[in-house]
C-alpha positions as CSV (number, residue, x, y, z in Angstrom):
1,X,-28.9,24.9,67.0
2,X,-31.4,23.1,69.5
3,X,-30.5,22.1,72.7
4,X,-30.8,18.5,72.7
5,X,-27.8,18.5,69.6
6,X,-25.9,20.8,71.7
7,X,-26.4,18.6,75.2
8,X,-24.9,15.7,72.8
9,X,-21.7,17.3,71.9
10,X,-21.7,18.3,75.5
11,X,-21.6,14.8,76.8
12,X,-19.5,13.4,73.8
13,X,-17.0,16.0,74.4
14,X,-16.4,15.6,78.3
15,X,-16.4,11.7,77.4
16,X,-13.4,12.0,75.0
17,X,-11.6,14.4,78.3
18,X,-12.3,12.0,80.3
19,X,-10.8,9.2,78.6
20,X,-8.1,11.3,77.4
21,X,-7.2,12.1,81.6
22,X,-8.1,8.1,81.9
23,X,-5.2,7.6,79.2
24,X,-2.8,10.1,80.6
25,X,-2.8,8.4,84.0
26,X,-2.1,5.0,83.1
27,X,1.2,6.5,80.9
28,X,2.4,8.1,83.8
29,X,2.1,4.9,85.8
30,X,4.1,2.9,82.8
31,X,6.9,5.8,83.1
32,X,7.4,5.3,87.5
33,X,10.5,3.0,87.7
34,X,8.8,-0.9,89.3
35,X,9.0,-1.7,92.7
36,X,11.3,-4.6,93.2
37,X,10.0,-7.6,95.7
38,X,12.3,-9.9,97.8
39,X,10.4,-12.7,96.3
40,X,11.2,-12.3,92.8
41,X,15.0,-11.3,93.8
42,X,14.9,-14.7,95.6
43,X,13.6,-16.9,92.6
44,X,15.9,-15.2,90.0
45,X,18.8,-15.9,91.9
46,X,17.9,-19.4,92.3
47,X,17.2,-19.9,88.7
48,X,20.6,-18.4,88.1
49,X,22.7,-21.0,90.5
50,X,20.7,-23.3,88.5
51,X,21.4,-22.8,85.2
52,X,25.5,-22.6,86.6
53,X,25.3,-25.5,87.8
54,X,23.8,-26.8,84.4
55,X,26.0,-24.5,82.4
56,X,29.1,-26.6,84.5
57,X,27.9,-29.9,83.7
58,X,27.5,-29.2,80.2
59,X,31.0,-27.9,80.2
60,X,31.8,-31.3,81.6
61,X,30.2,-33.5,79.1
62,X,31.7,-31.6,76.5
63,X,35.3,-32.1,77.3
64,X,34.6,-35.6,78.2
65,X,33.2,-35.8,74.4
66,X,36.4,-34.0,73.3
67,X,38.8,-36.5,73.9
68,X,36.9,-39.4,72.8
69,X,35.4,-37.9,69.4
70,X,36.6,-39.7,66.1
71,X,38.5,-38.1,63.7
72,X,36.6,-37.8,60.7
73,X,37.6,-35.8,57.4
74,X,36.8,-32.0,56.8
75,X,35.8,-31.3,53.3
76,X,36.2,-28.0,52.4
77,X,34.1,-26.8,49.2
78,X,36.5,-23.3,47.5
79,X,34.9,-21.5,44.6
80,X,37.2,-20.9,41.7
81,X,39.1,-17.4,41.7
82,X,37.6,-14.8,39.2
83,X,34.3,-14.7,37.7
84,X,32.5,-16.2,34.9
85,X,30.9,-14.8,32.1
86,X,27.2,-15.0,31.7
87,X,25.5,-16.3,28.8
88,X,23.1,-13.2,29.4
89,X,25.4,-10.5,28.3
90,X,25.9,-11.6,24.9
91,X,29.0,-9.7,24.2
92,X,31.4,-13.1,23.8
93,X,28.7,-14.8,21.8
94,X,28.7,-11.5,19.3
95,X,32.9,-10.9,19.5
96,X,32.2,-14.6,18.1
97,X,30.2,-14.0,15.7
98,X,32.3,-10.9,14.4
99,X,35.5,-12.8,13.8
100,X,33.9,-15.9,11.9
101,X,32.1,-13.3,9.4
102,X,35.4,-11.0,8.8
103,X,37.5,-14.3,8.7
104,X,35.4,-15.3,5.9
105,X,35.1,-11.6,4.1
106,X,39.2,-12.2,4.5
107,X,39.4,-15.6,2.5
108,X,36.9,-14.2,-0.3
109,X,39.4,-11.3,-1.1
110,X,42.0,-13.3,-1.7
């Protein structure tokens, strides 16, 4: 093999180890629990009493809206019990057709 194809492979493979170590550091750092700041605990919990206090006035306006709501009528839509036959089966149409032909063989004997 001549030298220059084996100085490629060379520098291809310690490349690929390099960006494999490159990798392997960055998942370790996703894995290490987040440092928490006294800035973002401080915005959170204001955003929090801020949504309460929403969350309460909302709470508010909707038992204010309780008492005063109109009555109106509840229509409630029940499917019949049991289950229907499907036209797809075929087996009603031919139990049909059977009766009307041995009626008739009946009435020729006769």
């Amino acid at each position: 093999m001549p030298r220059k194809h084996l100085f490629v492979i060379v520098v291809l493979l310690g490349a690929a180890v390099v960006a494999g170590l490159l990798a392997m550091t960055r998942t370790q750092a996703l894995g290490s629990p987040a440092s928490t700041s006294a800035g973002n605990d401080a915005a959170i919990s204001f955003r929090m009493k801020k949504l309460d206090r929403l969350e309460a006035s909302l709470a508010k306006q909707i038992a204010a809206q309780d008492g005063h709501a109109p009555a109106s009528p509840i229509t409630v839509y029940r499917h019949a019990p049991g289950s229907v036959a499907s036209a797809g089966s075929g087996a009603s149409e031919h139990e049909h057709e059977h009766d009307v032909e041995s009626a008739g063989e009946d009435d020729r004997d006769d």
